[in-house]
PLY file of the C-alpha trace (Angstrom):
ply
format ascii 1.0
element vertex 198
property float x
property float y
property float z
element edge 197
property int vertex1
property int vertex2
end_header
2.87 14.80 -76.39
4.29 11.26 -77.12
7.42 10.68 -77.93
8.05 8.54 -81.31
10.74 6.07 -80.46
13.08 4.60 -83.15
12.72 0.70 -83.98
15.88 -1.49 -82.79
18.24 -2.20 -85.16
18.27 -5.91 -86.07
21.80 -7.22 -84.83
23.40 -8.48 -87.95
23.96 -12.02 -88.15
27.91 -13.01 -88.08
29.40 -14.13 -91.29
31.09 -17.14 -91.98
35.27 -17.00 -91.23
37.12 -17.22 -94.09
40.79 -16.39 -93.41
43.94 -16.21 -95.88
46.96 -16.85 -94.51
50.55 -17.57 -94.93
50.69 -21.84 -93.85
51.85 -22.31 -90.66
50.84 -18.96 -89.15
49.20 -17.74 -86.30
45.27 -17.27 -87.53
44.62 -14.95 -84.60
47.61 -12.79 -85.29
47.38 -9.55 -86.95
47.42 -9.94 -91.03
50.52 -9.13 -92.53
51.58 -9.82 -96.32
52.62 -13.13 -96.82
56.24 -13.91 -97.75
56.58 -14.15 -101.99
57.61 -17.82 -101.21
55.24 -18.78 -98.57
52.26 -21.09 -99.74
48.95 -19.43 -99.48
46.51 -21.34 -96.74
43.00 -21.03 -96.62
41.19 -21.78 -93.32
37.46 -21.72 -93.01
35.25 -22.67 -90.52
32.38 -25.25 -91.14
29.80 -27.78 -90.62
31.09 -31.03 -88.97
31.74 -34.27 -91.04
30.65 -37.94 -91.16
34.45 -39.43 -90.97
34.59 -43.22 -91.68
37.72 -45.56 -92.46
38.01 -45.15 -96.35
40.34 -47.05 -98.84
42.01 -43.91 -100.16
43.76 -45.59 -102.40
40.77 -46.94 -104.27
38.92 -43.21 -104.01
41.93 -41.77 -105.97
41.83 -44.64 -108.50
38.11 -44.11 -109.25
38.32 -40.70 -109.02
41.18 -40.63 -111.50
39.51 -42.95 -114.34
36.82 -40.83 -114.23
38.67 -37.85 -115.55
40.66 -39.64 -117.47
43.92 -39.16 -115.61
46.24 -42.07 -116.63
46.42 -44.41 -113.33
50.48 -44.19 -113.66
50.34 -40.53 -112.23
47.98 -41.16 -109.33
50.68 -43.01 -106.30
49.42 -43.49 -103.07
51.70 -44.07 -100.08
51.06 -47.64 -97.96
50.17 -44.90 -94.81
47.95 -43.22 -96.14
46.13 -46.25 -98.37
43.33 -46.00 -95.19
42.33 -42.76 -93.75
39.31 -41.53 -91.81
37.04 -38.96 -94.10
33.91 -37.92 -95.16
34.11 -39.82 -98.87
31.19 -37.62 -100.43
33.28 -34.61 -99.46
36.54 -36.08 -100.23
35.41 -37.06 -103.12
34.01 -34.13 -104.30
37.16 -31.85 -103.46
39.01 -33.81 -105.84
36.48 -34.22 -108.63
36.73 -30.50 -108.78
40.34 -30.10 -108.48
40.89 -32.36 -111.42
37.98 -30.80 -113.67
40.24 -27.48 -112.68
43.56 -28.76 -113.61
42.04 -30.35 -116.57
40.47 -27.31 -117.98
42.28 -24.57 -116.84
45.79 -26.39 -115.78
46.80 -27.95 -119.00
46.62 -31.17 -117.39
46.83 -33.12 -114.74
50.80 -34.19 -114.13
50.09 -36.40 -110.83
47.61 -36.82 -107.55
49.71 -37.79 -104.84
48.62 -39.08 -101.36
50.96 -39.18 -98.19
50.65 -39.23 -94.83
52.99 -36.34 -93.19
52.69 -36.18 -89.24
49.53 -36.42 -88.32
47.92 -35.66 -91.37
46.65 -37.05 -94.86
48.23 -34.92 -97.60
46.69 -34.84 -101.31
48.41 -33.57 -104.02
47.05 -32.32 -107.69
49.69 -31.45 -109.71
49.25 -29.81 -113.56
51.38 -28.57 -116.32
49.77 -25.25 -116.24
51.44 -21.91 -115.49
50.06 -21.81 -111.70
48.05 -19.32 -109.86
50.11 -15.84 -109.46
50.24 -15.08 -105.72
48.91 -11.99 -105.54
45.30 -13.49 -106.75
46.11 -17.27 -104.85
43.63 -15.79 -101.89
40.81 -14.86 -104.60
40.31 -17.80 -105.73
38.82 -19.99 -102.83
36.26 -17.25 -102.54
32.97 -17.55 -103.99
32.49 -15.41 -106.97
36.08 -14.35 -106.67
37.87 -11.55 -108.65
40.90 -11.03 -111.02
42.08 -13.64 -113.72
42.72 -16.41 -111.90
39.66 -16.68 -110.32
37.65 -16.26 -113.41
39.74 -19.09 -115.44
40.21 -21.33 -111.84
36.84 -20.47 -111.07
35.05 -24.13 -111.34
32.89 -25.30 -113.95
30.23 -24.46 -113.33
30.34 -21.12 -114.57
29.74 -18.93 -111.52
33.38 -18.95 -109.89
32.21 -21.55 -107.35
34.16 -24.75 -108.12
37.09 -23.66 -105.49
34.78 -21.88 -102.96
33.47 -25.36 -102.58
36.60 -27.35 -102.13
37.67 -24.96 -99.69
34.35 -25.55 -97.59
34.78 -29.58 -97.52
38.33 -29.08 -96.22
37.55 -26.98 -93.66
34.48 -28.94 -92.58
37.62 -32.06 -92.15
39.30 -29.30 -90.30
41.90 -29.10 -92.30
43.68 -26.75 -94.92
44.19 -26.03 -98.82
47.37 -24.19 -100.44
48.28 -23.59 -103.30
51.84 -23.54 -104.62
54.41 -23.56 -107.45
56.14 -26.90 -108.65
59.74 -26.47 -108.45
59.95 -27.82 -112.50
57.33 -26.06 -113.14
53.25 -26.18 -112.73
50.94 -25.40 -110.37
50.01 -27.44 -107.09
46.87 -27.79 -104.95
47.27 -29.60 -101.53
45.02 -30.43 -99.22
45.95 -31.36 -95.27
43.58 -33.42 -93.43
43.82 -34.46 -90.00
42.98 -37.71 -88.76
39.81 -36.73 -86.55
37.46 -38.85 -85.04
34.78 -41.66 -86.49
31.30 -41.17 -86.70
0 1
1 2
2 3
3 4
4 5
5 6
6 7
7 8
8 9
9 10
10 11
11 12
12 13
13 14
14 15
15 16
16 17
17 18
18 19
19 20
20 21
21 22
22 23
23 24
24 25
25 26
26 27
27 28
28 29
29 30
30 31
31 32
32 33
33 34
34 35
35 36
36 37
37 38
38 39
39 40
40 41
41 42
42 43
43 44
44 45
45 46
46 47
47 48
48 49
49 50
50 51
51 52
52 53
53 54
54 55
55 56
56 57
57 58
58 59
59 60
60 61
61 62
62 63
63 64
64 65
65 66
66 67
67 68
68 69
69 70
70 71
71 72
72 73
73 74
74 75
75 76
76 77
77 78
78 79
79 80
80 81
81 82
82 83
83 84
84 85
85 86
86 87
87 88
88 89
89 90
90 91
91 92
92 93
93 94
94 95
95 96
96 97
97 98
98 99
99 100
100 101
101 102
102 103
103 104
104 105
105 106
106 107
107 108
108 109
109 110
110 111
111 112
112 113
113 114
114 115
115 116
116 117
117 118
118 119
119 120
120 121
121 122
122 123
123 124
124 125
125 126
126 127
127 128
128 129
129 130
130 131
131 132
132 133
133 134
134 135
135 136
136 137
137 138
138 139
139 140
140 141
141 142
142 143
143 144
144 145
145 146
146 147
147 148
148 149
149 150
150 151
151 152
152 153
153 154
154 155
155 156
156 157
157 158
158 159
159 160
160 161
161 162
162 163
163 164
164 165
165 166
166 167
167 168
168 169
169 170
170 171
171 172
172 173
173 174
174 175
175 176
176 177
177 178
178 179
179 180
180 181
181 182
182 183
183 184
184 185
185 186
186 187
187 188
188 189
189 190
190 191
191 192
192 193
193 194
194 195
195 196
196 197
């Protein structure tokens, strides 16, 4: 008699990386809970970008007017007036960091842009009570859990907002924390390396 022979198992597709660590650590480490006062990093890994030289400083103006934050709190360094990005991406990271410290942040208190090393470093600052630390590595993730990530979600009403930013800045290879403002109010910061022109 024949012998019936099982079908192979498809081999399941890898997922995307999406890693939460303490900034500055070793990724391939083993996980360990990050330090109360340590920033929380998010590191993902994505599609290239289409980097060109871009007048920062005139991104974070327009950007700014257009959700009505007052163009006294937006202060860009003369280093990092010119910076090589993708400006659609760019541009939408900090639309939706605004909306989010406009809606759920009481505010925006200042967007800040300096060059530290080797890298472009954004500020948003609000008057809000911040993001408690155990839920800062929910929040990045799409349809993420707990209380901040339903009220930090995004606005568009499926917790997707921050799972967005967090895929531009990785696609610039670069990094989003999010901290506490030493008088007060939460901080989102994005890192970008200077990378290469299309």
């Amino acid at each position: 008699s024949e012998r019936m022979t099982k079908p192979a198992t498809p081999a399941r597709q890898p997922k995307p990386s999406f890693n939460i660590c303490p900034s500055g650590a070793d990724t391939n480490a083993p996980s360990e809970p990050a330090a109360e006062t340590m920033p929380i990093t998010v590191l993902r890994t994505a599609a290239g970008t289409a980097r060109a030289d871009t007048d920062i400083a005139a991104l974070l103006r327009r950007i700014a007017e257009r959700h009505r934050v007052p163009a006294a709190l937006v202060r860009v360094d003369a280093a990092a007036a010119r910076w090589p990005i993708d400006e659609p991406r760019l541009e939408r990271v900090l639309a939706n960091l605004l909306d989010n410290a406009n809606k759920h942040g009481g505010g925006v208190s200042a967007l800040v842009a300096v060059v530290v090393g080797d890298r472009l470093r954004i500020d948003v600052d609000d008057t809000g009570p911040g993001v408690p630390l155990d839920e800062r590595q929910l929040i990045f993730g799409r349809f993420g859990r707990g209380r901040a990530a339903s009220s930090r979600g995004g606005s568009d009403g499926v917790g997707l907002g921050l799972a967005i930013v967090a895929e531009h800045v990785a696609a610039h290879q670069g990094s989003i924390s999010v901290l506490d403002q030493s008088a007060g109010g939460g901080r989102f910061r994005i890192e970008l390396p200077r990378g290469e022109q299309a």
